[in-house]
Backbone as CSV, one residue per row, in Angstrom:
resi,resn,N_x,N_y,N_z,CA_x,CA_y,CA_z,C_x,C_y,C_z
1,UNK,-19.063,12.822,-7.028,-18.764,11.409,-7.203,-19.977,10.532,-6.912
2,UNK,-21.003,11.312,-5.931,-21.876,10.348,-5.272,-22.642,9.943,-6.914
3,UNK,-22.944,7.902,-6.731,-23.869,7.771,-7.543,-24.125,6.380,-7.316
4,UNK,-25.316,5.344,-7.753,-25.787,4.875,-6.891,-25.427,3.335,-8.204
5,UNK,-24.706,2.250,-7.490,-25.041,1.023,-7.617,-25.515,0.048,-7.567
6,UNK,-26.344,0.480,-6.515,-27.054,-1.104,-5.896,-28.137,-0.260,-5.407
7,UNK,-29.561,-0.566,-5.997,-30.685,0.628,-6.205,-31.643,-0.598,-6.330
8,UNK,-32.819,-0.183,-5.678,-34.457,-1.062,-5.563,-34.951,-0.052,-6.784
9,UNK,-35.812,-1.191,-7.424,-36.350,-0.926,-8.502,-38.236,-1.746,-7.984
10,UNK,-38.968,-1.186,-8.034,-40.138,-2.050,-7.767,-39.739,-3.458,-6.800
11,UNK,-39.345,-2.675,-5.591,-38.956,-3.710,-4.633,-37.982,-4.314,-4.937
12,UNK,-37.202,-4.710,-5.632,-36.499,-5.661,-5.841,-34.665,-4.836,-6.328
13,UNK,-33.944,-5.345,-5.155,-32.453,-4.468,-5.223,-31.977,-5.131,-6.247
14,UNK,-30.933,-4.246,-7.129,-30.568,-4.017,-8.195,-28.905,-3.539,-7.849
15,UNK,-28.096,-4.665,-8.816,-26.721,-4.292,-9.406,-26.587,-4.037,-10.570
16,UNK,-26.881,-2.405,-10.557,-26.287,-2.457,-11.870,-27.878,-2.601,-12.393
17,UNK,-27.857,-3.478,-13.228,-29.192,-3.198,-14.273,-29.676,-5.249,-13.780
18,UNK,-28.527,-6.221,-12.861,-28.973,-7.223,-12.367,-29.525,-7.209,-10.936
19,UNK,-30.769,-7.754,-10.724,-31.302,-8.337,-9.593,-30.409,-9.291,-8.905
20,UNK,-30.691,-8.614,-7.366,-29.875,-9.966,-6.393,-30.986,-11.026,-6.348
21,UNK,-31.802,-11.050,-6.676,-32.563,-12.265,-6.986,-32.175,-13.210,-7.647
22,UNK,-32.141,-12.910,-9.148,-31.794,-13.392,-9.839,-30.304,-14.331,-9.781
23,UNK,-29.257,-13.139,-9.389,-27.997,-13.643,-8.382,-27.947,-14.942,-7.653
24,UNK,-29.186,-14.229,-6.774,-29.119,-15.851,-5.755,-29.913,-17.210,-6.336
25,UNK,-30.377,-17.012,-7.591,-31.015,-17.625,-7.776,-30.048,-19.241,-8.806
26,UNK,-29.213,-18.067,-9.157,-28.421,-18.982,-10.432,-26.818,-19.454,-9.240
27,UNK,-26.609,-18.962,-8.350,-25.613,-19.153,-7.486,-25.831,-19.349,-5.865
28,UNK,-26.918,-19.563,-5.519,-27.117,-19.552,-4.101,-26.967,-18.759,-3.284
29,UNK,-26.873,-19.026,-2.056,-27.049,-17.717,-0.895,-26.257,-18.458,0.129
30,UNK,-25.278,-18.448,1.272,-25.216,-16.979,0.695,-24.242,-16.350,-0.257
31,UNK,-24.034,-15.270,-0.467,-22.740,-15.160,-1.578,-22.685,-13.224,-1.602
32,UNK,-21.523,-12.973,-2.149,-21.051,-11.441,-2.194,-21.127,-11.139,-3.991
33,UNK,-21.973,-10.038,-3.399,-22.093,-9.066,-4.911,-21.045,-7.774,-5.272
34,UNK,-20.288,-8.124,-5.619,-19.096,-6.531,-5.898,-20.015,-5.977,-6.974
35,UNK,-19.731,-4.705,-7.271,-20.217,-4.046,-8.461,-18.879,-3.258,-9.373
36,UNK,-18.525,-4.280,-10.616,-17.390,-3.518,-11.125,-17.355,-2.492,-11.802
37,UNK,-18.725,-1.650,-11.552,-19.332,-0.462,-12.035,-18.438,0.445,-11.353
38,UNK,-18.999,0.086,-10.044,-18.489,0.958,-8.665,-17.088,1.079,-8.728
39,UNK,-16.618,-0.171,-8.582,-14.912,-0.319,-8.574,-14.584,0.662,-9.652
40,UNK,-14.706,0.516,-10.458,-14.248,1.418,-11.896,-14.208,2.865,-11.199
41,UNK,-15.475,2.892,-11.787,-16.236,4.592,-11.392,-15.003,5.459,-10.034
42,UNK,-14.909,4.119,-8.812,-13.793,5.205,-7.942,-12.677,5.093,-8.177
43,UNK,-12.121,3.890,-8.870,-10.748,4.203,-9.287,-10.434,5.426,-10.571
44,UNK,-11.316,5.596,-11.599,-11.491,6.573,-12.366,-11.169,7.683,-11.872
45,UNK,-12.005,8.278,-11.003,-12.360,9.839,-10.025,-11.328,10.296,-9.318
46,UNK,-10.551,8.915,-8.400,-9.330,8.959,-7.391,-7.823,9.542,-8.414
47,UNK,-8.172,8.664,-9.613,-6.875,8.896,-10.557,-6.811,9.855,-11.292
48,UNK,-8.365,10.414,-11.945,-8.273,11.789,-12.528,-8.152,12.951,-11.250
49,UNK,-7.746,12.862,-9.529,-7.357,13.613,-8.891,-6.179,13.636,-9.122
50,UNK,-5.159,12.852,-9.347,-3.776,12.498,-9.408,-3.257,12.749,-10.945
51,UNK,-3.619,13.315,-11.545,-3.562,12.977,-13.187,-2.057,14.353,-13.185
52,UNK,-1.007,13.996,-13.780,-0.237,15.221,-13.797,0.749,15.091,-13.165
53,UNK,0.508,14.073,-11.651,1.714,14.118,-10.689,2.309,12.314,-10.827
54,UNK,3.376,11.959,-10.296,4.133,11.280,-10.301,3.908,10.060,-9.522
55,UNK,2.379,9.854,-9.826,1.807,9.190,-8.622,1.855,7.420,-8.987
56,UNK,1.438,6.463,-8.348,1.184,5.054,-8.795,0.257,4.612,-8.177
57,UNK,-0.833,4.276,-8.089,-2.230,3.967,-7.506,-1.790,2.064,-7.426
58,UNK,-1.995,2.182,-6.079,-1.870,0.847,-5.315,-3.289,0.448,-4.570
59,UNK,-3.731,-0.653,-5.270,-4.782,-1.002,-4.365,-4.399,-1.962,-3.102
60,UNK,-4.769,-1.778,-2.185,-4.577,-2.611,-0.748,-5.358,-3.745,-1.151
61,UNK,-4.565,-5.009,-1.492,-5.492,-6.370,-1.103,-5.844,-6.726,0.421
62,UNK,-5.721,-6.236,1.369,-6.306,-6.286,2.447,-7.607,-6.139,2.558
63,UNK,-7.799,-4.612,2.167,-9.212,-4.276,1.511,-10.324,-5.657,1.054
64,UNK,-9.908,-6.002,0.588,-10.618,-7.124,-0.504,-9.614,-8.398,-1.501
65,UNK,-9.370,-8.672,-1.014,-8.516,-10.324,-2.063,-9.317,-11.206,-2.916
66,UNK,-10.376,-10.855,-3.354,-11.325,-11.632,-4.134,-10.366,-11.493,-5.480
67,UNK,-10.379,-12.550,-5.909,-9.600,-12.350,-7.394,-10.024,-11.357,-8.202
68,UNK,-11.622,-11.804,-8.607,-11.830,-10.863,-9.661,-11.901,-9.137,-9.141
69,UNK,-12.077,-8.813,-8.150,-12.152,-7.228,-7.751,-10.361,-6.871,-8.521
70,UNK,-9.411,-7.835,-8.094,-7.799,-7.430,-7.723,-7.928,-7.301,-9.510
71,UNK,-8.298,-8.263,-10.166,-8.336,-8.167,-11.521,-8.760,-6.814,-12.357
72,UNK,-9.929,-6.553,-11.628,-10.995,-5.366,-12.041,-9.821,-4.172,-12.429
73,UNK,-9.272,-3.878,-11.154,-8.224,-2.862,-10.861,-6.895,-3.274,-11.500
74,UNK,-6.411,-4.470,-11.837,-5.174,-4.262,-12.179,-5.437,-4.324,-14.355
75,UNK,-6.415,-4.261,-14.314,-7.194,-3.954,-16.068,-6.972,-2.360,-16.274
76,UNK,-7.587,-1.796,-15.025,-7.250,-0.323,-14.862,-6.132,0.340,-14.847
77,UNK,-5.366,-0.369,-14.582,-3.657,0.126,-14.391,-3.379,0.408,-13.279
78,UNK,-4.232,-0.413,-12.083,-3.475,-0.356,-10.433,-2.440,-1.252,-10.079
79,UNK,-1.472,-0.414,-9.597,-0.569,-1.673,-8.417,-1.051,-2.281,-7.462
80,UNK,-0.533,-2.816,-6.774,-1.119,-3.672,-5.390,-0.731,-3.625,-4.316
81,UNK,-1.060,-3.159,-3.516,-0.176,-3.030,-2.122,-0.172,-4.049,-1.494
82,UNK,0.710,-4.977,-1.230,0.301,-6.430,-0.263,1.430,-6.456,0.684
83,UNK,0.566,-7.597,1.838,1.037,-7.951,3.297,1.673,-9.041,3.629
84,UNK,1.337,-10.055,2.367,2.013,-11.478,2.706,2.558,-11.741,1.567
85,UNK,2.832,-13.280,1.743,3.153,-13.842,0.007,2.193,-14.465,-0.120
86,UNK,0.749,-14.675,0.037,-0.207,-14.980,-0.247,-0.765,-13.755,-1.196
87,UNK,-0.838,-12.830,-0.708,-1.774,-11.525,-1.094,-0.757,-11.094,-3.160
88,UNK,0.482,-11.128,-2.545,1.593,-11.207,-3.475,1.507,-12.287,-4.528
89,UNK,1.193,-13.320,-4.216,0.902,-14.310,-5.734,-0.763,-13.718,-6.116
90,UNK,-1.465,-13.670,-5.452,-2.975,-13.405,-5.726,-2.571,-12.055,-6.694
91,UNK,-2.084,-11.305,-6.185,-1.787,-9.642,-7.100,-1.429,-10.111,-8.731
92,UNK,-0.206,-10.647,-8.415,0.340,-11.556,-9.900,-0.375,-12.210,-10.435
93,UNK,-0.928,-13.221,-9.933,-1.898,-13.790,-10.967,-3.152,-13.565,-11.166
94,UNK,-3.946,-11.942,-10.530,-4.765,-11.167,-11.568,-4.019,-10.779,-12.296
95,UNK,-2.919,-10.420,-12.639,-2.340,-9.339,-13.415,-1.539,-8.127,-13.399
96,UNK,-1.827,-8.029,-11.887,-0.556,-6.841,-11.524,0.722,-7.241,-11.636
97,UNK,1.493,-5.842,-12.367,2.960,-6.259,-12.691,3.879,-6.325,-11.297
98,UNK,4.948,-6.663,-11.840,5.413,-7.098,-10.136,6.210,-5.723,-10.132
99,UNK,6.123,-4.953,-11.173,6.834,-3.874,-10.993,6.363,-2.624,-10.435
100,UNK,4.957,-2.951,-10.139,3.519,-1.948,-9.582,3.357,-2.519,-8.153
101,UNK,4.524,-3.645,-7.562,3.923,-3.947,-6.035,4.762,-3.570,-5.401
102,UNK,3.811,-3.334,-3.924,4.435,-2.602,-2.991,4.229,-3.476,-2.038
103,UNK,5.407,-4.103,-1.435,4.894,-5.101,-0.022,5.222,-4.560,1.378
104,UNK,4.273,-4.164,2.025,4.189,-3.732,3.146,3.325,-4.418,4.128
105,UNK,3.597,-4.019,5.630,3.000,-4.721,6.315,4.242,-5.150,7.671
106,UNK,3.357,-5.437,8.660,4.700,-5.808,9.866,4.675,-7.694,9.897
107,UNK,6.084,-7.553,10.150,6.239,-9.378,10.419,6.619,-9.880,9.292
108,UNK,6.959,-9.166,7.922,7.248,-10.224,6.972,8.454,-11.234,7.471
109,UNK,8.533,-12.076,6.756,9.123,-13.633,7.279,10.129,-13.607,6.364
110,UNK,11.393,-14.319,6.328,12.564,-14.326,5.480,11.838,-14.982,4.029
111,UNK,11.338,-15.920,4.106,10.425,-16.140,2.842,9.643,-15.193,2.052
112,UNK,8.610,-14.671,2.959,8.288,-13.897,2.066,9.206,-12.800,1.460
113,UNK,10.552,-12.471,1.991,10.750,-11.499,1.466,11.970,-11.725,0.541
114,UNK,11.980,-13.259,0.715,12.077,-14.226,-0.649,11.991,-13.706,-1.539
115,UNK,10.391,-14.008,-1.458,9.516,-13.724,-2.729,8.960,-12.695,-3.598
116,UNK,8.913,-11.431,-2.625,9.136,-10.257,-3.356,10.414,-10.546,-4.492
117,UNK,11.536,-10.488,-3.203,12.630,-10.489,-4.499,12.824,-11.163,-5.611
118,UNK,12.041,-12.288,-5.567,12.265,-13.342,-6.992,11.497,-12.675,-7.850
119,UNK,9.932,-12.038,-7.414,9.331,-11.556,-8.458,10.123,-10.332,-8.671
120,UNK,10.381,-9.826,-7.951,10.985,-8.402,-8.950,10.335,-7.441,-8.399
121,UNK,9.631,-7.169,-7.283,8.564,-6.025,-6.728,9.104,-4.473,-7.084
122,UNK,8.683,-3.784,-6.850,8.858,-2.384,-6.983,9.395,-1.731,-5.540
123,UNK,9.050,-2.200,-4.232,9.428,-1.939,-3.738,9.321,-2.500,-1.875
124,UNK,10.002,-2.482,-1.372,9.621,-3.023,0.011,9.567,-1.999,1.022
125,UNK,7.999,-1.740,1.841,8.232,-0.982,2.818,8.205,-1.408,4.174
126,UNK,9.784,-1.045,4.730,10.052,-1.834,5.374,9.592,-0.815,7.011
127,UNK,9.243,-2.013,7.885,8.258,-1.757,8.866,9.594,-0.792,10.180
128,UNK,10.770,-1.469,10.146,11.527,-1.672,11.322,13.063,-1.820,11.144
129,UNK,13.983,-1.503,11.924,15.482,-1.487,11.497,15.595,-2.650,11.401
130,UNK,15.180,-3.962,12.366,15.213,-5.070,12.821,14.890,-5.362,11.183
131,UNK,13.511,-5.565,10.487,13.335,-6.320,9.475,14.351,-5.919,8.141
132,UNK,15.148,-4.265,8.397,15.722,-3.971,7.061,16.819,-5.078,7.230
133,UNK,17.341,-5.517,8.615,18.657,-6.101,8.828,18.140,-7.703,8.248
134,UNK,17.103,-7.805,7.875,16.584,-9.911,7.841,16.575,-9.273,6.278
135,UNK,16.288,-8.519,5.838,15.943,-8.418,4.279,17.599,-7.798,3.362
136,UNK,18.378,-7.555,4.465,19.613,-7.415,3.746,20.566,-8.594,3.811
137,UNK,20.152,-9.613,4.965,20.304,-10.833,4.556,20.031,-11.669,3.890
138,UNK,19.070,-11.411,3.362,17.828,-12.432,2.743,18.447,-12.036,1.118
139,UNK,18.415,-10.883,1.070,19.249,-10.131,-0.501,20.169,-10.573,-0.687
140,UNK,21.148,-10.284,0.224,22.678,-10.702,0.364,23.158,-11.944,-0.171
141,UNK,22.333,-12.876,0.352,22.318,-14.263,0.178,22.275,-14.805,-1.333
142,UNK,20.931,-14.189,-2.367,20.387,-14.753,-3.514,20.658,-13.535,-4.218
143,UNK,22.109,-12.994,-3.680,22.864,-11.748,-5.197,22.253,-10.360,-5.153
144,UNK,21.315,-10.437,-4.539,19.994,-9.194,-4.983,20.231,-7.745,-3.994
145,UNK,19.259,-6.905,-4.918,19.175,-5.793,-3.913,18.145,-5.246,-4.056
146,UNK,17.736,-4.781,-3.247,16.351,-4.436,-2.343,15.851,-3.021,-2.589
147,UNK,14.627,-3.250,-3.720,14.597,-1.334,-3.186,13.270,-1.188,-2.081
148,UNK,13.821,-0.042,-1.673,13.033,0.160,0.093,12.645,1.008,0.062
149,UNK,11.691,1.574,0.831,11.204,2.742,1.821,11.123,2.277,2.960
150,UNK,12.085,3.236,3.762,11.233,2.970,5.175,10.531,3.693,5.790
151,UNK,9.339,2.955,6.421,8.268,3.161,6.905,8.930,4.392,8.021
152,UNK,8.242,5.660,8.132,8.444,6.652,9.095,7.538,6.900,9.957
153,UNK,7.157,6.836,11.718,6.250,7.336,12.456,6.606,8.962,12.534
154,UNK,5.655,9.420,11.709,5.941,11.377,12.140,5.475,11.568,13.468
155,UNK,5.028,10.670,14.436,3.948,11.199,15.266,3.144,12.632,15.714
156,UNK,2.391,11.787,14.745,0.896,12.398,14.335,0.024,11.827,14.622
157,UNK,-1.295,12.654,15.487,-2.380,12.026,15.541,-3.536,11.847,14.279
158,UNK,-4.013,10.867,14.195,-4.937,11.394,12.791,-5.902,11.331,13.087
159,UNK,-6.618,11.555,14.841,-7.637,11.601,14.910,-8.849,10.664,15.078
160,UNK,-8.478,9.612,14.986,-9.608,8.369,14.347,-9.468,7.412,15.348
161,UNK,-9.974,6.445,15.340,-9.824,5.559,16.642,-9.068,5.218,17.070
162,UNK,-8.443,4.962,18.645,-7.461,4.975,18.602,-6.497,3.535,18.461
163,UNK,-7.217,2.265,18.373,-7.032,1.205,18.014,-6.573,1.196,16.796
164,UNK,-7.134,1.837,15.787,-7.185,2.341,13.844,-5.852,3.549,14.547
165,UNK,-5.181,3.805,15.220,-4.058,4.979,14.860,-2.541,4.934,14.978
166,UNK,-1.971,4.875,13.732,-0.602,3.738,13.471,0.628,5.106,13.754
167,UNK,0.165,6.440,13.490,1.297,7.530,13.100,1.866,8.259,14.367
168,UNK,1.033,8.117,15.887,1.516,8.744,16.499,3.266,7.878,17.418
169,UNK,4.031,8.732,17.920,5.423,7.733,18.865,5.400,6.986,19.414
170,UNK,3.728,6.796,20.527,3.260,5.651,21.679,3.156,4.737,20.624
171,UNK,2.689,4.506,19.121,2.268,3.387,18.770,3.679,2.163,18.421
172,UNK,3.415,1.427,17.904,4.259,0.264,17.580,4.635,0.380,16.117
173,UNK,4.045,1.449,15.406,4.205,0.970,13.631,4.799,1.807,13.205
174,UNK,6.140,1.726,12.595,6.707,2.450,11.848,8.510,2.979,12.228
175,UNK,9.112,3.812,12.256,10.433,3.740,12.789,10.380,5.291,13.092
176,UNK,11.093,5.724,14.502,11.092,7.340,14.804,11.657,7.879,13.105
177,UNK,11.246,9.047,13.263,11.916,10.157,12.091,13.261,9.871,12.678
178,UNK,13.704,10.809,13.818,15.200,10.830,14.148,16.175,9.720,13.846
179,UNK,15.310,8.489,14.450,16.470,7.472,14.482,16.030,6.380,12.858
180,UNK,15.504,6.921,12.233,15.501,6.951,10.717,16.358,7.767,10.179
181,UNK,16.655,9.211,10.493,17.713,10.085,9.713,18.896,9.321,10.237
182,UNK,18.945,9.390,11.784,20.452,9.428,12.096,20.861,7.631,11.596
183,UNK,20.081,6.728,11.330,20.518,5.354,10.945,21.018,5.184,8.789
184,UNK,20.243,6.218,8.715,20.309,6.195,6.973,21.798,7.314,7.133
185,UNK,21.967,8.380,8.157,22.845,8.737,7.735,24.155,7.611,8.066
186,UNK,24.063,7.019,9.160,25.236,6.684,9.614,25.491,5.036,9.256
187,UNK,24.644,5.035,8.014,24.712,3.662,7.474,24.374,4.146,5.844
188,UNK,25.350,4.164,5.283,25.136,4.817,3.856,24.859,4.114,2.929
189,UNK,25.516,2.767,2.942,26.060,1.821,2.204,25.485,0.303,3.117
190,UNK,24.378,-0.056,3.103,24.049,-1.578,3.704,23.803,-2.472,2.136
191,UNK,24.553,-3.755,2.339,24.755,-5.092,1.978,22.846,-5.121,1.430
192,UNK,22.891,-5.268,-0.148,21.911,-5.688,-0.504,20.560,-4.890,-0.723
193,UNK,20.505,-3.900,0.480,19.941,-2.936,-0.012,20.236,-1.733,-0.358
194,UNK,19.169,-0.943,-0.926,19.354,0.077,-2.330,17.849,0.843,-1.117
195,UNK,18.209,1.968,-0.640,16.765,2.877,0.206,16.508,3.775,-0.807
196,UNK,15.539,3.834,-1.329,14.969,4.864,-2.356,14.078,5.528,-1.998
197,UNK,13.389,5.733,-0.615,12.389,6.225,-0.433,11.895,6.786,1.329
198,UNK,10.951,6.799,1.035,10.062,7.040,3.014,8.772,6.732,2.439
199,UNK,8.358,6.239,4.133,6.935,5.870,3.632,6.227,6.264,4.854
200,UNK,4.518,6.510,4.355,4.037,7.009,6.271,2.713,6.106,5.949
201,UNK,2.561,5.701,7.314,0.649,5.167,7.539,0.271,5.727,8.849
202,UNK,-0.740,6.778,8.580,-0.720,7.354,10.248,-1.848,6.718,11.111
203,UNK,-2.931,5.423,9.854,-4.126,5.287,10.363,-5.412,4.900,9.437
204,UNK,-6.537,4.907,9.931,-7.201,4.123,9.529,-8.733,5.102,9.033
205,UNK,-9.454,5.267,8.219,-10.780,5.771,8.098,-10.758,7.380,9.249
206,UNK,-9.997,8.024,8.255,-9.615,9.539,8.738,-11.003,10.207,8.053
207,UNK,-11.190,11.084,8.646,-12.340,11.806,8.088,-11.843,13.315,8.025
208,UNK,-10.074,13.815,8.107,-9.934,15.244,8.051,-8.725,15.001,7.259
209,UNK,-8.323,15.683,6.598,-7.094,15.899,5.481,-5.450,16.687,6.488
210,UNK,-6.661,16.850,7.610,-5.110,17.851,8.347,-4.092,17.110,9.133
211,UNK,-4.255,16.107,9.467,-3.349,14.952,9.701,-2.468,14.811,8.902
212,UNK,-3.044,14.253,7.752,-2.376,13.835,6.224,-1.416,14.989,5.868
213,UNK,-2.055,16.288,6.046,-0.928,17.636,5.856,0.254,17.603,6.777
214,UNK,0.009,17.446,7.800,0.855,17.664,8.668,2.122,16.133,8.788
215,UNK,1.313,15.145,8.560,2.191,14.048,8.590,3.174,14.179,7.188
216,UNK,2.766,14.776,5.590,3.013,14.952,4.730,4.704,16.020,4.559
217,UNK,3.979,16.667,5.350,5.141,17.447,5.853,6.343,17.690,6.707
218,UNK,6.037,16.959,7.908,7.526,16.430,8.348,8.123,15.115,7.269
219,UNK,7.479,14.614,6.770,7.850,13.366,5.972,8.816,14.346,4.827
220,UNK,8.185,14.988,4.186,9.234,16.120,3.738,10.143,16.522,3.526
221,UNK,10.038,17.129,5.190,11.119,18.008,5.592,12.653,17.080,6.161
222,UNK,12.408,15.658,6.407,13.076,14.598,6.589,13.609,14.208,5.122
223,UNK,12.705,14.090,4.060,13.502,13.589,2.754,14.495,14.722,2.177
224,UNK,14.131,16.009,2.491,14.986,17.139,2.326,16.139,16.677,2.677
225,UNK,16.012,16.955,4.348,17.323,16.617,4.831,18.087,15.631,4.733
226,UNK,17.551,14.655,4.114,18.777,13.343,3.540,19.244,13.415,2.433
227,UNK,18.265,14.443,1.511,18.795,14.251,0.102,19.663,15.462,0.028
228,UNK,19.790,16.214,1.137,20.790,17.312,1.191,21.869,16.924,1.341
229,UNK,21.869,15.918,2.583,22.824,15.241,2.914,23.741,13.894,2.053
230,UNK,23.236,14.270,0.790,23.942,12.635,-0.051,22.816,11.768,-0.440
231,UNK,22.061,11.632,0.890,21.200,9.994,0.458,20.673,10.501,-1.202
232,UNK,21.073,8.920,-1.939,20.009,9.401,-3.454,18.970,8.734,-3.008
233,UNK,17.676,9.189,-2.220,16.234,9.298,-2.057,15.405,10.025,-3.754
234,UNK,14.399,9.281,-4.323,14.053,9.003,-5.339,12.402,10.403,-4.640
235,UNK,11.964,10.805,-5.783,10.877,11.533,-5.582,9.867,10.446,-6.491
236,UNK,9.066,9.656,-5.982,8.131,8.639,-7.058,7.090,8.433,-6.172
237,UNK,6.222,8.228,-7.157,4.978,7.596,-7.150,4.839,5.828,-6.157
């Protein structure tokens, strides 16, 4: 994959085949150079890994909210993963369909989760029992129903800092496995929402895949057991 975007040429750094000279010259300083070379090039590589499976490539506007990057990617055929209803209109009006967003994130507000629902999102991953109970009100209210994942802590370490580490039980993010099975089982049928899914974040700038295996896999072995049990849990991208 390695290959080089932003390259000195006779002193002078280079995007692409443009000078940041030149850059600063017609736009001032200071200012940010994306390269939609780059952007391309890794969304390309990431998706021909995925090519075959049932996957949906979500870019995190967290990452970056600059319009034109969110644009770059949703030309490509990315969804958007967003945190607010800020990040959520920005997605839409580059161009991502509202049927490619995924709103995640802790703290959403009865508004925002408004606003998912008016646009039509693809899906809500929901952080906490507490927020599924504000978003089956929030549904309830304006006719609607909600499709969900909820967010699962496998606790797992992933290794990485421990400030950056969301998957293990001590942390705050996500809902136990157990009292995720035993609440989906013993709540089959909630007002407004529709659970189609599980979702995991164990963390932040992992540098080993064996986390990801291991978190991958109780996540699993949990959707097994619900879809054994009745729940219609969806296998998707």
């Amino acid at each position: 994959m390695s290959r080089h975007f932003f390259s000195y040429r006779e002193g002078r750094l280079h995007a692409g085949e443009v000078t940041l000279e030149a850059l600063a010259a017609e736009y001032g300083t200071p200012f940010y150079c994306y390269s939609a070379d780059a952007l391309e090039h890794g969304y390309r590589y990431f998706a021909e890994a995925l090519k075959g499976l049932p996957a949906t490539i979500c870019y995190a506007l967290k990452a970056n909210s600059n319009q034109a990057v969110i644009r770059t990617f949703a030309a490509l055929g990315a969804g958007a993963d967003v945190v607010s209803e800020g990040e959520l209109r920005r997605a839409l009006a580059a161009g991502v369909p509202a049927e490619k967003i995924v709103f995640a994130g802790v703290g959403k507000t009865a508004r925002e989760l408004a606003a998912g629902l008016d646009a039509g999102i693809m899906q809500f991953n929901v952080e906490s029992l507490s927020e599924l109970k504000l978003l089956s009100q929030v549904a309830s209210a304006r006719g609607a129903t909600a499709p969900v994942a909820l967010r699962v802590n496998p606790d797992v370490d992933a290794g990485t800092l421990d400030k950056i580490t969301t998957g293990r039980a001590d942390t705050k993010f996500g809902i136990d496995a157990a009292a995720a099975r035993d609440f989906l089982l013993a709540n089959r049928e909630i007002p407004g929402i529709r659970v189609e899914g599980l979702a995991v974040h164990i963390g932040s700038q992992l540098t080993d895949v064996a986390p990801y295996r291991l978190a991958f896999e109780r996540l699993i072995a949990l959707y097994h057991e619900l879809r054994a049990a009745g729940l219609p849990l969806k296998m998707k991208g």
